[in-house]
N, C-alpha and C positions, 0 to 999 in steps of 0.2 A: 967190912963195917957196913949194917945197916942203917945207913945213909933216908935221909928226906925224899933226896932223891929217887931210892930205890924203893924207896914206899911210894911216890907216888908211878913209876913205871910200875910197880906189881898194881898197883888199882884201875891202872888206865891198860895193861897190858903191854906199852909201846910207847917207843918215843914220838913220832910224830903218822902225819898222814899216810894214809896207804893212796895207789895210782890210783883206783877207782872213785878215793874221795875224794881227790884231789879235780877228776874228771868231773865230778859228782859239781863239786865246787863250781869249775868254770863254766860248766853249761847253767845252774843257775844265774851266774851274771851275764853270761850274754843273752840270757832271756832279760833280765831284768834291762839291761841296755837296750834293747829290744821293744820292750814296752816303754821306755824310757824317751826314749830317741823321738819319734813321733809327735810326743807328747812337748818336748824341747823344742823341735822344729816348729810346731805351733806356734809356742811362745814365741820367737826369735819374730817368726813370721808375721804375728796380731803385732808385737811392739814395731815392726818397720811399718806394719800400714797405720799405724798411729803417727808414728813418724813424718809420712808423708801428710796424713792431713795436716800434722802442723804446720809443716813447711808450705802448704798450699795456705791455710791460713793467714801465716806473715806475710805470703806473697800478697793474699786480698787485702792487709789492711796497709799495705806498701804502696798498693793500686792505689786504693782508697784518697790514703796520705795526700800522695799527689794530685788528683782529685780534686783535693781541699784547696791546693797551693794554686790550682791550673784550671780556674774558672770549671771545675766539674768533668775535664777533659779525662776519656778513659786512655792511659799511659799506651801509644803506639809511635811506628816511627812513623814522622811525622815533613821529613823534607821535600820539598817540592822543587821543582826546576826556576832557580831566579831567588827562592822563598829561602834563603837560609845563607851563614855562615858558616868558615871553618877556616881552619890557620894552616892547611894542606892545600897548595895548590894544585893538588891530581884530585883533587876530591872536590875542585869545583867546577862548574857550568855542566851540568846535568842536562841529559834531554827527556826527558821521564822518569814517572814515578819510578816505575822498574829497577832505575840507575840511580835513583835519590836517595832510594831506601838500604840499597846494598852500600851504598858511599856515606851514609847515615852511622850505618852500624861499626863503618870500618874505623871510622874517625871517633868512635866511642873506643872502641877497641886501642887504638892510636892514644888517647890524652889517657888512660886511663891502665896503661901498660909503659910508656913512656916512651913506645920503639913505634917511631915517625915511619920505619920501613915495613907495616905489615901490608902483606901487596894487596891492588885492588880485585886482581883476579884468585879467586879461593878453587878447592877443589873442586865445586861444582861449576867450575868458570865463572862467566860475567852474567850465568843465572841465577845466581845465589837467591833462593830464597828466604832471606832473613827475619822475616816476619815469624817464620815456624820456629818455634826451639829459642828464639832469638830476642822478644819483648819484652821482657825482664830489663835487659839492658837498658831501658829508654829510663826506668824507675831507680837502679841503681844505690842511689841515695838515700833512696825511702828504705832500703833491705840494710845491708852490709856495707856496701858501698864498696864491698869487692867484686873484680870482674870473676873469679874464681865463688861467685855465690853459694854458700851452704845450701840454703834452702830450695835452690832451684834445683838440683841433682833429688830425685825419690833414693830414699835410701837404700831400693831394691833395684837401681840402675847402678850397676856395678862398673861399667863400660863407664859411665859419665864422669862416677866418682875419680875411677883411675887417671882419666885426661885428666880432669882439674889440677890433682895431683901431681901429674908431671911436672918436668918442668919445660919454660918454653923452647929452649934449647933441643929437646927432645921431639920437635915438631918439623917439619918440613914449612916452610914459610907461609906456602898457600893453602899448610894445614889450621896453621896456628887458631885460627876458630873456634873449631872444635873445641878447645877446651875450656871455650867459657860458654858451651850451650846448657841448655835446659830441658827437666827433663817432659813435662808440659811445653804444650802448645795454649794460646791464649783466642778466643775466639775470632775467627775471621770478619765476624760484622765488626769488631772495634775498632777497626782500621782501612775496609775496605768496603764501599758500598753494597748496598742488600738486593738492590735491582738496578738497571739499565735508567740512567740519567743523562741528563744533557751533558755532553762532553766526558762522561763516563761512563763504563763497564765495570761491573762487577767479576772479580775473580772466578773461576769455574771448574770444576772438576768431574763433571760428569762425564761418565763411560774410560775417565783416566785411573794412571797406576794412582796408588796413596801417596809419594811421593813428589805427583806431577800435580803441579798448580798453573793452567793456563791462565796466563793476567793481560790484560792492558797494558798499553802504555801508559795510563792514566788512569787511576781507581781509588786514590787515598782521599778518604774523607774525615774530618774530625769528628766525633765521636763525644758523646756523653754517657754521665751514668743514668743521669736523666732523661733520656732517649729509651732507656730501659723498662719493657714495661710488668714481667713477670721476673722480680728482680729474687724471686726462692725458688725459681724452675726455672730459670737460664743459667745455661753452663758460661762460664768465664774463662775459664782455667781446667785444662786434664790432662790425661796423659796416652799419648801418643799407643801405646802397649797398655796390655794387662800386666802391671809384673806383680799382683798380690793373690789372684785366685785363680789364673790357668796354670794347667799343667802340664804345657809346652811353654818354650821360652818363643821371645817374638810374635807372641799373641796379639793381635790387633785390637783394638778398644772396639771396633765393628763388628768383630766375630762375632758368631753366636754363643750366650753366654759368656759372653766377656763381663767383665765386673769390675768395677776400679770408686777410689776418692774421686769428687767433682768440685769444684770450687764454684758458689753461686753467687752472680752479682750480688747479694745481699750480705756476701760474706760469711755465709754460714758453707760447710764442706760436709758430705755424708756421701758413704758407699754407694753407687747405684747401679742396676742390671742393666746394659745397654738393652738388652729386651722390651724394657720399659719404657724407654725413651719415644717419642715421637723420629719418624724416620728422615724428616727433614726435606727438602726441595728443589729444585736448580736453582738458581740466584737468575741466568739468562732468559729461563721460562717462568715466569713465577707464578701464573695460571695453570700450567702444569701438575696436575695430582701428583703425581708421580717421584720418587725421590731424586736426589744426587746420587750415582751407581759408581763405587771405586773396587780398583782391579788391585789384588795381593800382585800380583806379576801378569805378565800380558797376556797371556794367554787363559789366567784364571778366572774363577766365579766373581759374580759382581756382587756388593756389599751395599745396603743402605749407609749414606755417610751421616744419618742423624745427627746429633749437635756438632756435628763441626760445618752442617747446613743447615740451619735450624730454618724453619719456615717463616714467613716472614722478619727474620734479621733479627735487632735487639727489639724488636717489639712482640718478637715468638716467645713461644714453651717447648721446654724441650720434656718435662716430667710433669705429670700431674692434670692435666689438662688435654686436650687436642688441639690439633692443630688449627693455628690463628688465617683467617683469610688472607692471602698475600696479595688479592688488586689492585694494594694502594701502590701510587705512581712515585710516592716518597720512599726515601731510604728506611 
């Protein structure tokens, strides 16, 4: 019987694909995947750095916030030896800032996790740097009010996401940290004086790895927003890494051609080429032309530390402008 069916194989010749169109077939789509892909990874790529401005954003008006609450005071840790309370008695009588600030954070960490036993010594030992990664913390309240902060993780720090994620169980005790860091660093002048004062030093890092911050025993000074005096070209707030425009991972924010969000005391956040920056200054020399010089590893090339030394302190630029005289004897 002549069948539909068989009319339409007599008009087509065949019931379906032959190999070669079938070949035919799949190399168009993995061209098309191909052009595709790219094109996708962009996307994904421009909406995470969007992403991160935002989260840098609420961090500024989080700042801000407190601020308003805190006589003007920019959000750092803040304890001094004698100068503070705490319901932990390993967490009190301090002998320096060094020791005030890491026992500062631990006891944030402590009321604010519930577990009285997180130890005082963490993986970097009793030199914890807590200030890096870590002054978020101090504002807490003004964000989320979780230690596990959304906004402080970049969305392109996958490392960060994961800790927070864990759970604390999954930590080694004198890890447990880690997972409420962040993924910016917040400027060094907001917490720690800009030049050599009576009875204190300022923090320093010239001719050190990135990692290494030689400090005093004594350096914390309070800080305003009104201390500020190019409050749309000073950096506040950024991130440690490139993770939006290198194409190596682990990129420094110092490298050449690095590029990242900037959070600026004034609140406002925009991409900028560390090329562009001003390259910043020693905090111990402050007459000094010359920059702060940081080592990727010890033995490597040396780096201008630009805004994470901005030339004279909160009353420098770090964009837009040149570098501010730095012989005043004030912070």
């Amino acid at each position: 019987m002549y069948t539909d069916e068989t009319r339409l194989r007599g008009r087509f010749g065949r019931d379906g694909f032959t190999l070669i169109e079938l070949l035919v077939v799949i190399a168009i789509i993995a061209l098309l995947i191909g052009i595709l892909l790219p094109a996708l990874s962009g996307a994904i790529g421009s909406a995470r750095t969007l992403k991160c401005q935002a989260n840098m954003r609420s961090m500024g008006q989080g700042a801000q916030s407190y601020g308003g609450d805190f006589r003007d005071t920019i959000p750092a840790f803040n304890w001094k030896p004698g100068n503070y309370e705490t319901s932990y008695s390993d967490l009190r009588n301090t002998s320096s800032d060094i020791e005030s600030v890491r026992y500062q954070a631990i006891n944030i960490i402590r009321e604010k996790t519930g577990n009285r036993y997180v130890p005082l010594s963490t993986g970097t030992g009793n030199s914890w740097f807590a200030n890096l990664w870590f002054s978020h913390l101090i504002y807490l309240d003004y964000l989320t009010g979780n230690l596990e902060e959304p906004v402080a993780a970049c969305p392109s720090d996958e490392e960060q996401i994961e800790r927070a994620e864990m759970s604390s169980d999954e930590f080694a005790p004198n890890q447990l940290f880690r997972k409420f860091e962040s993924s910016y660093e917040q400027s060094i002048v907001t917490y720690s004086t800009a030049t050599s004062q009576e009875g204190l030093e300022p923090i320093q890092q010239h001719n050190e790895l990135w990692l290494s911050f030689p400090r005093p025993q004594n350096f914390l000074v309070t800080r305003r927003f009104s201390n500020v005096t190019y409050t749309s070209n000073k950096a506040f707030l950024f991130d440690t890494f490139d993770r939006h425009y290198a194409d190596e991972a682990d990129y420094f924010y110092f490298q050449p051609g690095a590029r990242q969000p900037i959070l600026f005391f004034d609140g406002s956040v925009s991409v900028r080429d560390t090329n562009n920056a001003n390259e910043g200054f020693q905090p111990r020399d402050p007459g000094n032309p010359d920059p702060t010089l940081i080592k990727i590893t010890s033995s490597g090339e040396l780096y201008p530390g630009y805004y994470r030394w901005t030339r004279g302190g909160l009353r420098g630029i770090d964009f837009g402008g040149g570098e501010v005289n730095t012989g005043q004897s004030s912070p």
